[in-house]
N, C-alpha and C positions, 0 to 999 in steps of 0.2 A: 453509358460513357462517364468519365470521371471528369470531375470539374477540381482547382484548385481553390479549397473553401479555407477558412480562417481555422478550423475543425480537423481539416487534412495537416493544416502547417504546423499546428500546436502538436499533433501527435507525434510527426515527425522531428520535434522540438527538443526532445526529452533530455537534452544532452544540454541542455539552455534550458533547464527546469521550466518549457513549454513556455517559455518569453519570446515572443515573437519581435518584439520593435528592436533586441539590441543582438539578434541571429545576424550570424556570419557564416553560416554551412549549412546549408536542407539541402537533402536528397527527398526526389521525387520523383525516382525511378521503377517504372513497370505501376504505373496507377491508372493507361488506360486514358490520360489524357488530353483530350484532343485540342483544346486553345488554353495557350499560353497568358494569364492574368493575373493582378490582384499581387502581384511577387514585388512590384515596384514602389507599390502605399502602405504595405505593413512591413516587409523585410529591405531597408533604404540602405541598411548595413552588411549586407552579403558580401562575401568576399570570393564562397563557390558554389553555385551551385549546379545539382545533378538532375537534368531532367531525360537519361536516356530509357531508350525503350516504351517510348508512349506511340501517342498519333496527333501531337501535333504539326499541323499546318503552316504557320507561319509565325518568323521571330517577330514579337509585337510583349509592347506592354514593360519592357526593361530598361528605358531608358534612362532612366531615374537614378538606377545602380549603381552609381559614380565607383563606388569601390567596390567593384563587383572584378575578380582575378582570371577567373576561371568558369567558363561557361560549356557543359556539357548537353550537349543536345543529339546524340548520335540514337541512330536505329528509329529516325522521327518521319513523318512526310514533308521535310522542306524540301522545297525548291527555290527559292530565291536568299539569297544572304541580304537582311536588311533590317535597318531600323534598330541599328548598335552604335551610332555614333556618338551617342550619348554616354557609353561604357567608357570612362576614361580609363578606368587601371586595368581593361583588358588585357590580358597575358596570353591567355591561350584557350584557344576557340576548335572543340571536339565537334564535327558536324562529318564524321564517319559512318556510311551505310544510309545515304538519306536520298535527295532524290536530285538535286542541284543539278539543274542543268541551264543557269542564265550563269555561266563563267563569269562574265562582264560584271556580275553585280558586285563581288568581290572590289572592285574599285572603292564604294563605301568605306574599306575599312582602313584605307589610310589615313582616315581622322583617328583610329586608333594607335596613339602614335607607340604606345606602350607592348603592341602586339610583338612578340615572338615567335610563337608557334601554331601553326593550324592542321590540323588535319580534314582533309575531303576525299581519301580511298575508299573506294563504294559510292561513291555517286556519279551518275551518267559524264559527268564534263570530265572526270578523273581519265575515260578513255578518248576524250577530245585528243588530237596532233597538235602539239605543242603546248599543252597543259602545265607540266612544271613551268617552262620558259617564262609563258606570259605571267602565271601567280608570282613568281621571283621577280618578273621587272616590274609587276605594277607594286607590288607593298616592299619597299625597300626597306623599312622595320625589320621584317622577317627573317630571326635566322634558322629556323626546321619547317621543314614542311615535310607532313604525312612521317613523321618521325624521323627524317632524314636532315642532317646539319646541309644549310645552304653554304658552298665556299664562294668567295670570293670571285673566282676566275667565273665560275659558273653565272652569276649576278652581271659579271663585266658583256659576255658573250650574251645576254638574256636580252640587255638593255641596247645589242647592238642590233639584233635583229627585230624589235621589238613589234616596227610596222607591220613587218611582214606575219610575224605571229598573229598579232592583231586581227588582222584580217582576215587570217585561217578559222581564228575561234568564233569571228562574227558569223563565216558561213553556213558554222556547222552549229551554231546553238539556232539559227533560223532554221535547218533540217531538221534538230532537235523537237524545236516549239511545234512546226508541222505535225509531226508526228503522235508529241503528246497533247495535239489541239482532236485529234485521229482517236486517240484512247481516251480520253475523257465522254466524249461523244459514244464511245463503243460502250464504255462503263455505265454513262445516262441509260445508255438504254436496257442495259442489262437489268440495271436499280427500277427502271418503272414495268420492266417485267415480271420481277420478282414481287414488286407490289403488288401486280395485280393478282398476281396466283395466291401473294396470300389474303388479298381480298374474295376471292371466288372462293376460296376455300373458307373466310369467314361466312360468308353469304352460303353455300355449302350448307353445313353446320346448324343452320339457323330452322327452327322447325318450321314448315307450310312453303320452303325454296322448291320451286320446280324446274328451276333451268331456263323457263323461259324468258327469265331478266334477269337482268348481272346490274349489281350497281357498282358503278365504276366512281375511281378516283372524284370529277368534276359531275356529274349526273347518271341517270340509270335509263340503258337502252337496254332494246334485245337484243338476248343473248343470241337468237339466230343471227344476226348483225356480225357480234365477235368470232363468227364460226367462218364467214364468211374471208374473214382475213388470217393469213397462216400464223402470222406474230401474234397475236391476240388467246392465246391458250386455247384451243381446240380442244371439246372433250374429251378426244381420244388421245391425245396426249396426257391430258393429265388423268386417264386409266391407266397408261400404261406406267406412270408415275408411281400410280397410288399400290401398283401391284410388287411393287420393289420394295426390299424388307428396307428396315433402317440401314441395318450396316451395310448394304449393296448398296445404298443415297451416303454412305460415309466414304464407303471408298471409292465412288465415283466422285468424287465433290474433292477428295484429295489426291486421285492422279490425275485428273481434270489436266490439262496444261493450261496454263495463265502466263502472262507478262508479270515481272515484278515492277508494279508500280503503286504508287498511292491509295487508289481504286483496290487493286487485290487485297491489298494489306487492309481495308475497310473491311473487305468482304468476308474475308477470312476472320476477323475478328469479331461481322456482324455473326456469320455464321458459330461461334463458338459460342457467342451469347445466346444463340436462339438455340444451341443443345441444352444450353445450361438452366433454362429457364424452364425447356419442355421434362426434362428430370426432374426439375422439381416439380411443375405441375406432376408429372406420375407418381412422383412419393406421397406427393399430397391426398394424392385418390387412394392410394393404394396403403398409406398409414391412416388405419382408423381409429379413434379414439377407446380407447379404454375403459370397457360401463364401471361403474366405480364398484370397488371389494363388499361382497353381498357377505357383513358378519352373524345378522340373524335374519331367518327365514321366517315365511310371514306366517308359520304358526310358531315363531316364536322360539325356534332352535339354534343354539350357534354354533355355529360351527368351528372347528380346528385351522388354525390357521398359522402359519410361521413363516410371515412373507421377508424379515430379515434375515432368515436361514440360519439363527444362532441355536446351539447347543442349551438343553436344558432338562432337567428334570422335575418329576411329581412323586412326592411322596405324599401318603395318607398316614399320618401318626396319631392313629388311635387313640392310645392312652393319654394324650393331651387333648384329643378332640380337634384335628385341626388338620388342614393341609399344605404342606410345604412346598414351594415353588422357589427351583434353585435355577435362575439363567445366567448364562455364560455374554457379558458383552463384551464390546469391543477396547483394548486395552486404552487408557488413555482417553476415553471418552468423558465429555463432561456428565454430569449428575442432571442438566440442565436441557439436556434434548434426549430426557426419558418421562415418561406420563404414565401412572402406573392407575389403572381403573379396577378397584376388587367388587365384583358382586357377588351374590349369596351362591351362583350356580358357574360364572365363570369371571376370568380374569382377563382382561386385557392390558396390554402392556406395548407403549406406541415407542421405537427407537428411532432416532434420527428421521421423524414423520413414518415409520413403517411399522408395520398391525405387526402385531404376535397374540395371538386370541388364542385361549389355553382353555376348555371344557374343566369345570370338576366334578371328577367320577361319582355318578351315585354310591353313597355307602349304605351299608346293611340297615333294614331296618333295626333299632334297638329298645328295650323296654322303657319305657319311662322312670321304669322306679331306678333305674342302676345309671340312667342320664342325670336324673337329682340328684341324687347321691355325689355323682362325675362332679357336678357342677357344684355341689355344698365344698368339695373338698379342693376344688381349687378356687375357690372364692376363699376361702380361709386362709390357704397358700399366699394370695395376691397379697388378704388384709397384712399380713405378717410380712411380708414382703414389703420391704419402702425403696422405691424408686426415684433416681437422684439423677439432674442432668449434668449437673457440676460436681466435683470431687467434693467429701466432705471433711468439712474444717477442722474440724474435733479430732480427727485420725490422720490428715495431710498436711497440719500447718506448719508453720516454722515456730520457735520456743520464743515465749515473750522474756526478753532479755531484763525488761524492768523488774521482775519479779522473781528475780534469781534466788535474791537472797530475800526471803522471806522474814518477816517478824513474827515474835512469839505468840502463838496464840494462848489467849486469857482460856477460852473455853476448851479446857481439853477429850479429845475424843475420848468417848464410854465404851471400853469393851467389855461386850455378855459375858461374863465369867460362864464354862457351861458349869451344867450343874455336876458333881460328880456322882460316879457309878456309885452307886453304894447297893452293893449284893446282900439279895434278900435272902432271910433264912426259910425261906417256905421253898425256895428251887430243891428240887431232888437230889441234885449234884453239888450243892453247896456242902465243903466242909471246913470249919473253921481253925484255922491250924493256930494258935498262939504265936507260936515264934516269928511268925511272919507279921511284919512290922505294915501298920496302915499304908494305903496309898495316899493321904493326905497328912 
């Protein structure tokens, strides 16, 4: 069952960046609520608030409210209107679909002198004889009730007969009270049959039970005892229980006929708890945990794995001596929830916490002398190779502007003259023609 905790009101807050002392509007609708608290010491500043669709019992705990406008409580268990006199800026009071059947307590509310409007359709006194009459003569504030504008003439004629009304409503909210004094008592007893059955059925359950003692609610007698009385669950009732599937105990439990009253609406809600709870106990048993990803076996093998499902390949590139792992991740992902683990015979590589374990392929046995060799010639490669993690200055920089204009240098650069050809006469093919003027 749902309580109104400091926790509950701050979430519903949000709209008040979760401030609770200067809230003027919470809804607290369908949370399963059964008593009404705690709404008057930390929210003194409300002006509406929505508590339909729970299971609370009675108005309590609001008095405080001074500026409280609009108080919703419909689809609730009340039955008496009380303990609102304290609401001065009461405006209009929602108590539609509930259980109201003391007419007469209504009288309270003409300390609320503020009230205008009320609604009470859907609860027992709304089909009392003379229902509108009497609400119109007693709260002379009021001008709608149950969404209907009160006129004038109607007020005049209400306030004339008003004894006689009176009198009508006292009789029959005393027929009323009989009656619901008749179901409450039918409910009690239904409530501590239901306990015991699910006590037997605890006791049931329990390993070394033989039937022969039942322990009940206050002490433990025998069970031949509870047999001997028909209310007391008889074993053969509860066979003939246990032999009925779940959904034949669903749909009997929901065309059941029942009374709409307080007590149903408890039962009906205790019952949807105690679906909700035995569901889960069966997912519980029936989700088993997961032995954790076996990556290498205990001699020592590992295995293939690609538990993130991504795309990838393996190449072997010989001629470098090496092998290539190209995977495909997910676009947009950070660099920052990847782990990449290389060993001599496989690779793992963890995404967003999930394995991808990659085998790599044995390759051919090869000679040693032609792996030396492999390896003289790419270690030379590497030496001559210089690797840089930042751009280099010398080829990327911008021109140093102080140095535009240069001064003369005293030491002037020496160029090698080369030396000249000069053709020898010992070549076979040399002929020396005169007229042909030196190349120097």
């Amino acid at each position: 069952m749902g309580r109104i905790t400091e926790d509950l009101i701050r979430r519903n807050a949000e709209h008040n960046d979760s401030e609770i002392f200067s809230l003027e509007e919470l809804s607290l609708h369908q949370q399963e609520i059964e008593r009404l608290e705690n709404v008057d010491k930390w929210c003194q500043d409300l002006k509406i608030l929505y508590l339909q669709n729970n299971l609370i019992a009675k108005i309590e705990n609001i008095s405080r409210l001074k500026k409280l406008q609009y108080l919703n409580l419909a689809l609730n268990n009340i039955e008496k209107i009380e303990n609102l006199e304290g609401c001065e800026g009461l405006e209009k009071l929602d108590l539609t679909v509930n259980f109201v059947g003391a007419l007469s307590s209504i009288k309270i509310l003409r300390h609320n002198i503020n009230l205008k409007e009320i609604f009470l359709m859907g609860n027992p006194c709304a089909d009392f004889e003379g229902y509108r009459e009497f609400v119109v003569a007693t709260l002379p504030q009021l001008q709608r009730l149950d969404g209907k504008e009160i006129e004038r003439s109607e007020r005049i004629k209400a306030l004339q007969n008003y004894p006689v009304i009176e009198e009508k409503i006292r009789e029959q909210e005393t027929a009323y009270c009989l009656k619901r004094s008749k179901e409450k008592e039918e409910a009690e007893r239904k409530l501590q049959e239901e306990e015991k059955k699910e006590k037997w059925k605890e006791n049931k359950s329990n390993p070394g039970f033989d039937g022969r003692w039942y322990t009940d609610i206050n002490n433990t007698i025998p069970y031949s005892v509870l047999q001997r009385n028909e209310k007391e669950l008889p074993e053969i009732e509860e066979n003939k229980v246990n032999k009925k599937t779940p959904d034949e105990l669903e749909k009997e439990f929901w065309e059941k006929p029942t009374l709409f009253s307080p007590e149903s609406r408890l039962e009906t809600h205790r019952y949807l708890e105690k679906q909700r709870k035995d569901k889960e106990k069966s997912s519980d048993k029936t989700k088993k945990e997961k032995p954790p990803r076996t990556l290498i076996t205990a001699d020592g093998r590992v295995l293939n794995i690609n538990e993130p499902k991504l795309d990838f390949s393996l190449k072997d590139d010989e001629e470098n001596n090496q092998i290539v792992l190209d995977l495909a991740v997910y676009r947009f992902m950070d660099t920052s929830l990847m782990d990449v683990n290389v060993q001599p015979t496989s690779v793992r590589v963890m995404v967003k916490g999930k394995v991808g374990e990659v085998i790599v392929a044995n390759r051919k046995a090869r000679t040693p002398e032609k792996n030396n060799e492999k390896n003289k010639l790419q270690q030379k490669k590497r030496s001559k190779q210089i690797e840089k993690l930042e751009v280099d200055p010398s080829k990327y920089s911008f021109p140093d502007v102080t140095n535009i204009v240069q001064e003369k240098k005293t030491a002037s650069r020496k160029i090698k003259a080369k030396s000249p050809v000069v053709p020898c006469a010992e070549d076979s093919d040399f002929e020396d023609n005169p007229e042909v003027p030196p190349l120097i």
